[in-house]
LONU-806988 format. One record per residue: residue in three letters; y negated, x negated, z of N, C-alpha, C in turn. Coordinates in steps of 0.05 Angstrom, whole numbers, plus 5000, padded with zeros to 4 digits. Layout:
REM residues N
ALAYXZYXZYXZ...
END
This chain:
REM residues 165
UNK502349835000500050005000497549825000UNK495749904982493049724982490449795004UNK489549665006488649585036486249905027UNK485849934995483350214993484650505016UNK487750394999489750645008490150715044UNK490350445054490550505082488950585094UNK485250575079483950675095483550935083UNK484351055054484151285052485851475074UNK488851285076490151465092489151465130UNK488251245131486751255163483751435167UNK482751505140480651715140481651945141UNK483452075124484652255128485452355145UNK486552145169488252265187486252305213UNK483152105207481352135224480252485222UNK480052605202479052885189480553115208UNK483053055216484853145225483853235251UNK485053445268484553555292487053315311UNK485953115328487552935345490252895334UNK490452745315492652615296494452495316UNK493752365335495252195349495852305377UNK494852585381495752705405498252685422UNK499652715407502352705408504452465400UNK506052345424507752155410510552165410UNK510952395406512852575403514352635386UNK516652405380517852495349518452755338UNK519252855351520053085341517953305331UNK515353285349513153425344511453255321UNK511853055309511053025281512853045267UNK515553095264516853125244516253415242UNK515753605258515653955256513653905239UNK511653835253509153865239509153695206UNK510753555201510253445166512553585155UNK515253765173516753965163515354205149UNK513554385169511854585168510254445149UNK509354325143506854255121508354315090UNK511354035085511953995062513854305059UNK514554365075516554685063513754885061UNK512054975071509955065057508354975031UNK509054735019508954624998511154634980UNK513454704980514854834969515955044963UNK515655174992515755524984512855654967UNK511555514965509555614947510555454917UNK510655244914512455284885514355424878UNK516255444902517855634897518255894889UNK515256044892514856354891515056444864UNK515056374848514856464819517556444814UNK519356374818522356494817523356604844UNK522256664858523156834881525156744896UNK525156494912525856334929524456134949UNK525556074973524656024988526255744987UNK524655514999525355184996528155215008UNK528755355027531155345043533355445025UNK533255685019534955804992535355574972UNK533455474967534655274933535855114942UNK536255004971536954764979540654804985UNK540455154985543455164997544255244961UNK542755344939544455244917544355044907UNK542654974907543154554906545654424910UNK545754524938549354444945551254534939UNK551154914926553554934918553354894891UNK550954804880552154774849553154424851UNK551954304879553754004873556954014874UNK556654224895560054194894562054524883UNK559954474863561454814847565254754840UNK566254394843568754394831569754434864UNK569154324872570454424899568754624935UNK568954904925567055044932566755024970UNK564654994989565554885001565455135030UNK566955135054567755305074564655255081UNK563355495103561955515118561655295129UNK563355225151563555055161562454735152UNK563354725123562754405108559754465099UNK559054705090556254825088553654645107UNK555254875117553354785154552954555147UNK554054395159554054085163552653825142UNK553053945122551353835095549153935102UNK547454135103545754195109544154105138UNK546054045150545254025177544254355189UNK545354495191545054715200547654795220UNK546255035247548855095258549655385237UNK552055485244553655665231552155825233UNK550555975250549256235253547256205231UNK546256025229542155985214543555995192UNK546155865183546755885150547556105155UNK548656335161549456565156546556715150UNK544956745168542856825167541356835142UNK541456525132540756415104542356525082UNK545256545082546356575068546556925059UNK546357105080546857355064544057455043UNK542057455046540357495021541057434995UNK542157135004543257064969545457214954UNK547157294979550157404973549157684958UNK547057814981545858104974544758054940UNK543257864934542657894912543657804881UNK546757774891549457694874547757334863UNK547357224887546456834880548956774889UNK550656824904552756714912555356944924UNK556756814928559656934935561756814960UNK562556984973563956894994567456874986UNK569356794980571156804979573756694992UNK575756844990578656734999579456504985UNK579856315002580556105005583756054979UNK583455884960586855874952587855844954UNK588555634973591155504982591355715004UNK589555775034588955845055587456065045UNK587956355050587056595043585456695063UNK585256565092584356575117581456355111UNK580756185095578856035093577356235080UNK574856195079572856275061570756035054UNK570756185024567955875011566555965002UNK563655794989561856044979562255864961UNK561556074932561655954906558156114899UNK558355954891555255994865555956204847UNK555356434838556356594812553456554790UNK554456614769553156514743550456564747UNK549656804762546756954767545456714784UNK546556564802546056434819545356094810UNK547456094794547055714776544455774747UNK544256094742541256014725539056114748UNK539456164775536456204783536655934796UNK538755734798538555514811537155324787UNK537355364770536255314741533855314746UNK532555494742529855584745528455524771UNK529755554796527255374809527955044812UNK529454914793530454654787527154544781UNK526854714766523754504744522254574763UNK521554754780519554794795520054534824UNK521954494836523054344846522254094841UNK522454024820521453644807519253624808UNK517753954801513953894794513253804838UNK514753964851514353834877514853544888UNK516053464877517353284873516153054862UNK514953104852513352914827510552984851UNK510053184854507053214871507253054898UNK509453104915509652834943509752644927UNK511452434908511152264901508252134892UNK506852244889504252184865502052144906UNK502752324917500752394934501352144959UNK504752184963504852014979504851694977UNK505551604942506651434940509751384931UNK509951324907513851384903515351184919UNK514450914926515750794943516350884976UNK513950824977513451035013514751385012UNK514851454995517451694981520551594987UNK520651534976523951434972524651305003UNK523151055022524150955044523651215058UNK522151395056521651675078523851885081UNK524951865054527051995041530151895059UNK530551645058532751515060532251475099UNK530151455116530251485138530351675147UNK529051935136529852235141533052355144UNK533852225120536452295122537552125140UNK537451845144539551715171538751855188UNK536751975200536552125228538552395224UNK537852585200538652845197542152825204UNK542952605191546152565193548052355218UNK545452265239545452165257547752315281UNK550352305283550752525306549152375331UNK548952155333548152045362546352195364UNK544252285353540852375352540952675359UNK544552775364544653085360544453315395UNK544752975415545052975435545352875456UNK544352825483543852545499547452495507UNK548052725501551352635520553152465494UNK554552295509555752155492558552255485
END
């Protein structure tokens, strides 16, 4: 970052209502959570989805060859079982996805993507990159990508999930 940049970004953050109030990890990650998913649920609106929704067809169209249990859901996502349920029936309601019996195990259930579901995953695809392309440009594509790759070591962290060992 060039020394213009650090003080654009140290002005910026001076503009701010007590930037540094808090040193509280978790209470800046809410707060740049709440910022960037309000920056994508507004791209999002012109195909009628919410950042959370594209994120759970995202995953089932990654793993449309092997469709995956609730349970493996969850966990990719980092979500508990209840919040993806929660998440998940709108889509079901609006034939984006499907719950089904398991093949081998008829007692499993997976969700599969149905065709309605892999072209609206289509369509907020491009809307998706233009966000995409907008943090990159705003934040920086390098300072992008290391933010990217530390986000996720925490998200997939079990140690981080709880003080008990």
């Amino acid at each position: 970052m060039s020394p213009q940049d650090k003080n654009l970004q140290n002005q910026d953050l001076q503009d701010k209502p007590d930037p540094g109030a808090s040193a509280c990890f978790a209470t800046a990650a809410r707060k740049a959570s709440r910022r960037l998913t309000q920056l994508y649920d507004d791209a999002m609106e012109s195909c009628g989805l919410r950042s959370t929704q594209y994120a759970i067809l995202a995953q089932l169209d990654a793993r449309s060859e092997d469709p995956p249990t609730l349970a493996v859901l969850a966990d990719a996502l980092v979500l508990d079982r209840s919040a993806l349920g929660h998440n998940l029936r709108p889509l079901e309601r609006d034939g984006l996805l499907a719950i089904v019996a398991g093949k081998e195990d008829r007692r499993q259930r997976h969700i599969v993507l149905t065709p309605k579901g892999r072209a609206k995953y289509r369509e907020g695809r491009a809307l998706w990159r233009s966000v995409q392309k907008r943090f990159a440009d705003v934040y920086g594509a390098d300072e992008a990508a290391a933010l990217r790759v530390g986000l996720l070591r925490i998200a997939y962290d079990d140690r981080l999930g709880t003080l008990k060992d």
